[in-house]
Backbone as a ProteinNet text record, in pm:
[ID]
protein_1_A
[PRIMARY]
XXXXXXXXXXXXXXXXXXXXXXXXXXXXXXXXXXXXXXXXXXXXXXXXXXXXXXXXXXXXXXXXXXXXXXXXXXX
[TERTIARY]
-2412.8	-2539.6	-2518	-2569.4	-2547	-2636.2	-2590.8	-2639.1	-2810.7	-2880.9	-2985	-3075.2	-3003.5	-3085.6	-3086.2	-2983.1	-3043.1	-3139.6	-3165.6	-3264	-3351.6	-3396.9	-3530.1	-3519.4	-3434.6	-3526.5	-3498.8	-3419.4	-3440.7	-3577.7	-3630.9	-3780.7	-3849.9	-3807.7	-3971.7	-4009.8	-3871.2	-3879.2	-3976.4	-3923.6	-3958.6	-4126.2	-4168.4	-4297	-4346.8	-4325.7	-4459.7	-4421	-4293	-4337.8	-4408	-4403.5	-4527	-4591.3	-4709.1	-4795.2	-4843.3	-4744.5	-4801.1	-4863.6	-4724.3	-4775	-4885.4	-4908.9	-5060.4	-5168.3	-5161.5	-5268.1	-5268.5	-5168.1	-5156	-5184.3	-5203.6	-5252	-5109.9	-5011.3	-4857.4	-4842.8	-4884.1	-4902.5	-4793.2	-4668.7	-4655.3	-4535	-4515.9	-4395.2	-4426.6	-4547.6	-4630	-4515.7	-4566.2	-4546.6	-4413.9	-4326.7	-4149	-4121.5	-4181.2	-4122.7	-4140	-4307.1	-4337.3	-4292.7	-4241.7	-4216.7	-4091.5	-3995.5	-3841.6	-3808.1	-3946.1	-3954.9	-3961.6	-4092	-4082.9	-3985	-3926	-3789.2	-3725.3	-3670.6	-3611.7	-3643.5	-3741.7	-3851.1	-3848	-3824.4	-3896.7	-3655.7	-3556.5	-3471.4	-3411.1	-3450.6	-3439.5	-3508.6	-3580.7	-3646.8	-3586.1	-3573.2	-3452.3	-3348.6	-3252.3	-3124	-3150.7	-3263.3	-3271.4	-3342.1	-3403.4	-3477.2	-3624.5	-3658.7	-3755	-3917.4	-3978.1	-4053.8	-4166.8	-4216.6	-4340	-4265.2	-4222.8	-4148.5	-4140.6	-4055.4	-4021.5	-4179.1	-4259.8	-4424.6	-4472.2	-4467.7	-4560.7	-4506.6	-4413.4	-4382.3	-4319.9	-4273.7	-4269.3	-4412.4	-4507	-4631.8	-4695.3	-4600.1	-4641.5	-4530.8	-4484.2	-4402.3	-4478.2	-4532.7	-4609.7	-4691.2	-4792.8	-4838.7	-4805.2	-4652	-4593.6	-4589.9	-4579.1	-4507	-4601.5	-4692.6	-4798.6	-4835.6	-4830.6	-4777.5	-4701.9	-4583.7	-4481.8	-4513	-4565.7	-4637.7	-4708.7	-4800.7	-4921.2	-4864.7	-4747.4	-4625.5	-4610.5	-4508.3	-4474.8	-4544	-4694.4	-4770.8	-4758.5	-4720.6	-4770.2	-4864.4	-4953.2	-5110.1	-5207.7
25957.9	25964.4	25917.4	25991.4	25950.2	25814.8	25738.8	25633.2	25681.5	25766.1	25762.8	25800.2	25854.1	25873.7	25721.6	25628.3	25520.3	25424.2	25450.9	25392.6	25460.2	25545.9	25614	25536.8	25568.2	25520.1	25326.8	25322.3	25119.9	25099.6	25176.7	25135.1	25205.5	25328.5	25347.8	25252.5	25203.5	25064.5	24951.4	24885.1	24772.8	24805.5	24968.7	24974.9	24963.8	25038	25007.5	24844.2	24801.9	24634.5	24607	24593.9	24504.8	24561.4	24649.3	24745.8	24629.7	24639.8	24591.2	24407.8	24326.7	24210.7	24187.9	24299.2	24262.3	24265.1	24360.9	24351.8	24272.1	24184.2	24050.8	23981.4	23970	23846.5	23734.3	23783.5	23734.3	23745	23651.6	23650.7	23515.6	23529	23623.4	23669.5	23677.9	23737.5	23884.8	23949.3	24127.8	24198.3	24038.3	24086.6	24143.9	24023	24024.1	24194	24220.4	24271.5	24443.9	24484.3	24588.2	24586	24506.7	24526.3	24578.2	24531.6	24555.7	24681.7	24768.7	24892	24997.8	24950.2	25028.4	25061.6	24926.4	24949.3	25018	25046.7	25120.9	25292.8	25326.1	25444.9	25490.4	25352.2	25416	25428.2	25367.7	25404.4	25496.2	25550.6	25693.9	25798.8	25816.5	25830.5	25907.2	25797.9	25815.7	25859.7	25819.9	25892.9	26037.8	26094.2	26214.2	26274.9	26204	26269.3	26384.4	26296.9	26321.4	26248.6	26281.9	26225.4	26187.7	26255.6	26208	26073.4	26039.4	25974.9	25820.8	25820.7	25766.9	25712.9	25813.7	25725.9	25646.4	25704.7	25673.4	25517.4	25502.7	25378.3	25285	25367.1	25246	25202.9	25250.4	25206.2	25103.4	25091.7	24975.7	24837.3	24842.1	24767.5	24631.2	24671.2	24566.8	24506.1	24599.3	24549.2	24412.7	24436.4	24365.4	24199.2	24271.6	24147.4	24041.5	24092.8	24010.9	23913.7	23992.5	23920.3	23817.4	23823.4	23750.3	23626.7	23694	23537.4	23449	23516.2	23444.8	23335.5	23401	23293.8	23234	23205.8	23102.4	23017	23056.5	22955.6	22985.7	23071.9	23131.3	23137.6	23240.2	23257.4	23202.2
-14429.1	-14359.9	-14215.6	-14114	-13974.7	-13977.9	-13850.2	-13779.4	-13758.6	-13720.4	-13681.9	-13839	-13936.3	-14037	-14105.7	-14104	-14143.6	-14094	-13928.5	-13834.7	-13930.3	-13944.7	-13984.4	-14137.1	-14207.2	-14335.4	-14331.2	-14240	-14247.6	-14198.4	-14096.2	-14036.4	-14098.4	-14178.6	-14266.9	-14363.9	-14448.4	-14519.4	-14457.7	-14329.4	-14257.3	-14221	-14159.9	-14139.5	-14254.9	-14365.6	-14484	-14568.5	-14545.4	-14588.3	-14491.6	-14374	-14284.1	-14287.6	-14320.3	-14390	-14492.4	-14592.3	-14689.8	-14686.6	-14610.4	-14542.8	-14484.3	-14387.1	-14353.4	-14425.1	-14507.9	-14628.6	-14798.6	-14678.3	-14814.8	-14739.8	-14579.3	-14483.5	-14524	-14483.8	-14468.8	-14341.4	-14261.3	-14066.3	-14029.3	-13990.3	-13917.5	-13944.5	-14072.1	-14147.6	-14114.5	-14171.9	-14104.1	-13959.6	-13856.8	-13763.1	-13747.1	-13797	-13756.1	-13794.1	-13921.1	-14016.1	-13970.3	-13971.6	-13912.5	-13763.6	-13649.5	-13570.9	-13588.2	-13651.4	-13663.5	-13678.3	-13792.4	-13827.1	-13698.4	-13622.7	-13503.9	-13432.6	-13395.5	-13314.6	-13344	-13475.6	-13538.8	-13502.5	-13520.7	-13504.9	-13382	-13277.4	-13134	-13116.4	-13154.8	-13110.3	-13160.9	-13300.5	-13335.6	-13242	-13194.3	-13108	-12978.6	-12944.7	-12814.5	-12854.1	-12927.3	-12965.8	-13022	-13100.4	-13107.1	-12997.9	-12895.4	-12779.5	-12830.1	-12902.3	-12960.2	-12881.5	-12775.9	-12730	-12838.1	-12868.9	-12989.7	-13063.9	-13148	-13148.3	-13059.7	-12946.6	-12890.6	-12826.1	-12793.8	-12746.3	-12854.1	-12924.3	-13043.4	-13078.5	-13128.8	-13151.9	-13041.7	-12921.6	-12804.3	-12746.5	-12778.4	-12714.6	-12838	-12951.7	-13026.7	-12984.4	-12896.4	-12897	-12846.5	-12729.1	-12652.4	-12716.5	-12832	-12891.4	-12999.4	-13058.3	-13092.7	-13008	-12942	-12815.8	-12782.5	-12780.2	-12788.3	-12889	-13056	-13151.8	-13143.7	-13067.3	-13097	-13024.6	-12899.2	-12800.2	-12816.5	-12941.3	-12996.5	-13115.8	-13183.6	-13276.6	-13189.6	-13106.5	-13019.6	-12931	-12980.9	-12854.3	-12731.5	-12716.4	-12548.2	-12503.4	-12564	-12542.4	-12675.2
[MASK]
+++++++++++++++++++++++++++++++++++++++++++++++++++++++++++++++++++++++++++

């Protein structure tokens, strides 16, 4: 199996566990977890040059990020 088909099914894994985390209210395990997925998604993405793709889940990233700031006491 190529390198990018395991990006895809490691983050389809990682998106529907943090899927499922969030709807167990598992905060901020959700976050780590479905974020990791994206990444995954948005760098399949890019390596297949797949724009849909690559928007779609890089425009969740920030969203993430924010997440992550809100763990660490940032904001």
């Amino acid at each position: 199996m190529k390198f990018v088909e395991w990006l895809k099914w490691g983050g389809t894994g990682f998106v529907l566990s943090g899927i499922l985390l969030t709807n167990l209210n598992l905060y901020p395990l959700n976050i780590m977890v479905h974020g990791t997925g994206s990444l995954g998604w948005m760098l399949a993405g890019i390596i297949t040059k797949d724009r849909a793709l690559t928007v779609n889940f890089g425009m969740q990233m920030p969203l993430f990020a924010l997440g992550y700031a809100k763990m660490g006491g940032l904001i």
